[in-house]
N, C-alpha and C positions, 0 to 999 in steps of 0.2 A: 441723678442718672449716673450710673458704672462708668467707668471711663473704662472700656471696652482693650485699650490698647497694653492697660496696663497689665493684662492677663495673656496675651501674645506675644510668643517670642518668635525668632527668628527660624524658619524651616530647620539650616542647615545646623543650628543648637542641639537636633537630637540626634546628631551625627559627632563622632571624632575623626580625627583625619591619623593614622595609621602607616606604616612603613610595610602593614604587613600587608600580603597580596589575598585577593580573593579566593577560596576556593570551590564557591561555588557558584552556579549560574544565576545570574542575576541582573537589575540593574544600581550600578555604582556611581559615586562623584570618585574623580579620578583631577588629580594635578599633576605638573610635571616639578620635579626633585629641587629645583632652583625659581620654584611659581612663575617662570618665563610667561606662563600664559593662565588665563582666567581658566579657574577649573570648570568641568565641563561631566557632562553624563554617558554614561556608555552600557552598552548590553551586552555584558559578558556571557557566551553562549555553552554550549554544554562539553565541547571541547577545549575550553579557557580561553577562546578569543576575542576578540573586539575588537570594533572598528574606529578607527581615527577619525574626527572631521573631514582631512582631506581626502576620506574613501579606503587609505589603505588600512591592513587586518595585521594584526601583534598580540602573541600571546604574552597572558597575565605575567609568566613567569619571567619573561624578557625587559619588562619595565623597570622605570627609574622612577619612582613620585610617591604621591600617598594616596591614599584610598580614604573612602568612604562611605558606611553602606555596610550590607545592602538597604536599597532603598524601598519601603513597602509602597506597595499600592494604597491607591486612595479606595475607601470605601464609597461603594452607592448610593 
């Protein structure tokens, strides 16, 4: 029997992590510049914004971190 695992790799593998900002609408893995905190996902919208976990909204272009992404959809 295949050992099944040995062909899986890890989600975030087909991702790099990047200084450079998004620029287009999307959703992205986003961290913060000194990884203070677990990176996290966001929906970058069609005016460059997105929304923090705590609720408030920051443009792309006012960040400090890295990027990742964009992230595709899963297929059906």
């Amino acid at each position: 029997m295949a050992n099944l695992n040995s062909c899986e790799e890890p989600l975030m593998s087909m991702y790099r992590w990047s200084t450079d900002k998004p620029t287009q609408p999307g959703w992205y893995w986003f961290r913060g510049k000194a990884h203070e905190a677990d990176a996290f996902i966001v929906l970058i919208d069609e005016a460059g914004q997105f929304q923090w976990p705590d609720g408030g909204f920051q443009e792309v272009s006012l960040t400090r971190g890295e990027w990742a992404g964009p992230i595709q959809e899963p297929d059906e």
